[in-house]
PyMOL CGO cylinders between C-alpha atoms (Angstrom):
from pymol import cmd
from pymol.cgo import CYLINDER

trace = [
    CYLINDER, 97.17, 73.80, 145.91, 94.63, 75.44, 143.66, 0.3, 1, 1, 1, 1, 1, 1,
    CYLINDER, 94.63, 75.44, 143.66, 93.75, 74.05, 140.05, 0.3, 1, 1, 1, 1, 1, 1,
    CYLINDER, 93.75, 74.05, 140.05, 91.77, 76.70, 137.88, 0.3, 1, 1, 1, 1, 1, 1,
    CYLINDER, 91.77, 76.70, 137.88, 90.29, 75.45, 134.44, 0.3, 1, 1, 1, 1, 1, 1,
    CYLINDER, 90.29, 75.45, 134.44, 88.74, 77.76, 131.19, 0.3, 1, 1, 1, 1, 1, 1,
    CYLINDER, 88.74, 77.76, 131.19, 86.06, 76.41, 129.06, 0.3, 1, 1, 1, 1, 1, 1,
    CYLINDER, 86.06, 76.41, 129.06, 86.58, 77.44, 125.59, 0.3, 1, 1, 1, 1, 1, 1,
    CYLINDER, 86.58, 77.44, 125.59, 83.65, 79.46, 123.94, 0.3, 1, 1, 1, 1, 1, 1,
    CYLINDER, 83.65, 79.46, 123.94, 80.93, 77.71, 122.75, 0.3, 1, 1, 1, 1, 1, 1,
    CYLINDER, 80.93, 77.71, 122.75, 81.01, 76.68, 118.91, 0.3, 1, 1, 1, 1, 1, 1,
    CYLINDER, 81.01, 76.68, 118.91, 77.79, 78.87, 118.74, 0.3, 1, 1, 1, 1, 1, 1,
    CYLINDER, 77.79, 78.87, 118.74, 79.48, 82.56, 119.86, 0.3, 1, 1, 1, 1, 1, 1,
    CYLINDER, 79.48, 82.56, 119.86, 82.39, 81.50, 116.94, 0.3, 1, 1, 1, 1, 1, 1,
    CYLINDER, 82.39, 81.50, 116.94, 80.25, 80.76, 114.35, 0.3, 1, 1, 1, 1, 1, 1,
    CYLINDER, 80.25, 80.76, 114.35, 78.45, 84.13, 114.95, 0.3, 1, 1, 1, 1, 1, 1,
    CYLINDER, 78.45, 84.13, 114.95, 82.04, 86.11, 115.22, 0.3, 1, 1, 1, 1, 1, 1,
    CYLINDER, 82.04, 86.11, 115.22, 82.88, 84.36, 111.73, 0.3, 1, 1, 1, 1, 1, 1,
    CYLINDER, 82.88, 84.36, 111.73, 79.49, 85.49, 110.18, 0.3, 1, 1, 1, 1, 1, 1,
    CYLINDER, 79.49, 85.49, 110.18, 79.54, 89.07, 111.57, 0.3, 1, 1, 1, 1, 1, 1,
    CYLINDER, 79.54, 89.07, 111.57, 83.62, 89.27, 110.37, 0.3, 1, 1, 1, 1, 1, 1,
    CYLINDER, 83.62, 89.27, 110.37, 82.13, 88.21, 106.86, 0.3, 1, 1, 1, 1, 1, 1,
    CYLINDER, 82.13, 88.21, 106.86, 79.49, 90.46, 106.63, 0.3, 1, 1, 1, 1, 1, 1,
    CYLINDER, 79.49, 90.46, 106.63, 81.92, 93.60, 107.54, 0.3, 1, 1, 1, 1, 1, 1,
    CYLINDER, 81.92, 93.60, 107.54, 83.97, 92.22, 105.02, 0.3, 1, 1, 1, 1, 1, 1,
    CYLINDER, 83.97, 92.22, 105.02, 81.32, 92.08, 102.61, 0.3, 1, 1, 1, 1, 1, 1,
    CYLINDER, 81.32, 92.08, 102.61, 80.02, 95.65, 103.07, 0.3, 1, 1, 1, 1, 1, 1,
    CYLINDER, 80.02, 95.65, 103.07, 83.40, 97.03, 103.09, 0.3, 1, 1, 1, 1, 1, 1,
    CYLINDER, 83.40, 97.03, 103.09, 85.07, 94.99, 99.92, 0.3, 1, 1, 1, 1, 1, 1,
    CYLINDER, 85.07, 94.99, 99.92, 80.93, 95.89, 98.47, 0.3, 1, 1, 1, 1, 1, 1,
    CYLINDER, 80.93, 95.89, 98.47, 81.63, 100.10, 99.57, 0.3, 1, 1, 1, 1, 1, 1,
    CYLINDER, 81.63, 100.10, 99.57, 85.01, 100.24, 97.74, 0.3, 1, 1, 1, 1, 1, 1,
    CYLINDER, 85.01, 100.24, 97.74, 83.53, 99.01, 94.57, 0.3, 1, 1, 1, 1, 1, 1,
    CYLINDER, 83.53, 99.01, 94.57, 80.72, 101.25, 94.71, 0.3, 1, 1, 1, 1, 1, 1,
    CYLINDER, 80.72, 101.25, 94.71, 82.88, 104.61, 95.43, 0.3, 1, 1, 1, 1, 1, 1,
    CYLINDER, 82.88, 104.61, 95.43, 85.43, 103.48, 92.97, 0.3, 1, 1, 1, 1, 1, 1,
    CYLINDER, 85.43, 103.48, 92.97, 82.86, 102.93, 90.14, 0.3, 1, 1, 1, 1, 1, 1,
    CYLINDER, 82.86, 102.93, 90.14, 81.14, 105.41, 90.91, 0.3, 1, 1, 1, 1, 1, 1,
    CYLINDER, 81.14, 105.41, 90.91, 84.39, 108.25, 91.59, 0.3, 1, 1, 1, 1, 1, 1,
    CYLINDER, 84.39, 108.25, 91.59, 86.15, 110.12, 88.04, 0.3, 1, 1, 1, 1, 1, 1,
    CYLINDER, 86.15, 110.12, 88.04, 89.18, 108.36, 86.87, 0.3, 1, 1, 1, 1, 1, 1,
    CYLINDER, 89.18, 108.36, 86.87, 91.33, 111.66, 88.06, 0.3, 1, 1, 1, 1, 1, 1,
    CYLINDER, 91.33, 111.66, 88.06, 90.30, 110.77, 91.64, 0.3, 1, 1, 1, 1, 1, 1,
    CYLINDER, 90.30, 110.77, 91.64, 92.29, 107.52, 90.94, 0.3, 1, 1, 1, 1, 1, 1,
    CYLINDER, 92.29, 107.52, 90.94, 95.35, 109.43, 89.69, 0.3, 1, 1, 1, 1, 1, 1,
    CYLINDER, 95.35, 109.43, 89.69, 95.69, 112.02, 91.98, 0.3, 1, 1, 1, 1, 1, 1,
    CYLINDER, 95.69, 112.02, 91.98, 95.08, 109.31, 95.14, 0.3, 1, 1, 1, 1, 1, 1,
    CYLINDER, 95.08, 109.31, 95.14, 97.63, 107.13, 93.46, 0.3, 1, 1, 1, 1, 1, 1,
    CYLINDER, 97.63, 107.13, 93.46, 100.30, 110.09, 92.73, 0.3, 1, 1, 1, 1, 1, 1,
    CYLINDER, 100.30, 110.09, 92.73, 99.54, 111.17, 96.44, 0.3, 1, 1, 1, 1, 1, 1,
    CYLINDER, 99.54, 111.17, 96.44, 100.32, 107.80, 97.88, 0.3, 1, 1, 1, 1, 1, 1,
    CYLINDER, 100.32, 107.80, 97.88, 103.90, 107.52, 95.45, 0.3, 1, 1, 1, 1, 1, 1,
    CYLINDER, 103.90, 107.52, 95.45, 104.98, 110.64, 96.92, 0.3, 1, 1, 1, 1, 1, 1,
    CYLINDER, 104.98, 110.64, 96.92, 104.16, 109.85, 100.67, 0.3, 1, 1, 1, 1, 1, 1,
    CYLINDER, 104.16, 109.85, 100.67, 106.62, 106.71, 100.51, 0.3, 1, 1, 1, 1, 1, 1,
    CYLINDER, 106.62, 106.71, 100.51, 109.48, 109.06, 98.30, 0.3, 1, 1, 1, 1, 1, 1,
    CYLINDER, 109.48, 109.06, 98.30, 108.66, 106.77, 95.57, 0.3, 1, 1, 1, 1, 1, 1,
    CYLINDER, 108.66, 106.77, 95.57, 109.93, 108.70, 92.33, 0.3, 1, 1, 1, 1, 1, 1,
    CYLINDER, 109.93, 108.70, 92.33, 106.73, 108.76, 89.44, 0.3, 1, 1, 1, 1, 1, 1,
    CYLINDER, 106.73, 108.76, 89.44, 108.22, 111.27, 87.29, 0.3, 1, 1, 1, 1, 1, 1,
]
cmd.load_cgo(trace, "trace")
């Protein structure tokens, strides 16, 4: 009979996965706010009227 064992990763390779999964997080969640401060406020209405209509949502 054979017996086959797994390590789990080290605590080391995790930590870095958790730090690289913030940092994406960061620079996305950081991007957004820039293009939306940054975009005119009919941008916002037409993206927004777009999205109603794509799930037959009725908005006027």
């Amino acid at each position: 009979m054979t017996t086959t064992t797994s390590s789990l990763a080290p605590v080391a390779v995790r930590a870095n996965e958790r730090l690289m999964a913030a940092a994406l997080a960061a620079f996305l969640g950081l991007g957004l706010i820039f293009m939306a401060g940054f975009s005119p406020a009919i941008a916002f209405h037409n993206a927004a009227h777009d999205f109603r209509h794509a799930q037959n949502f009725p908005c006027h």
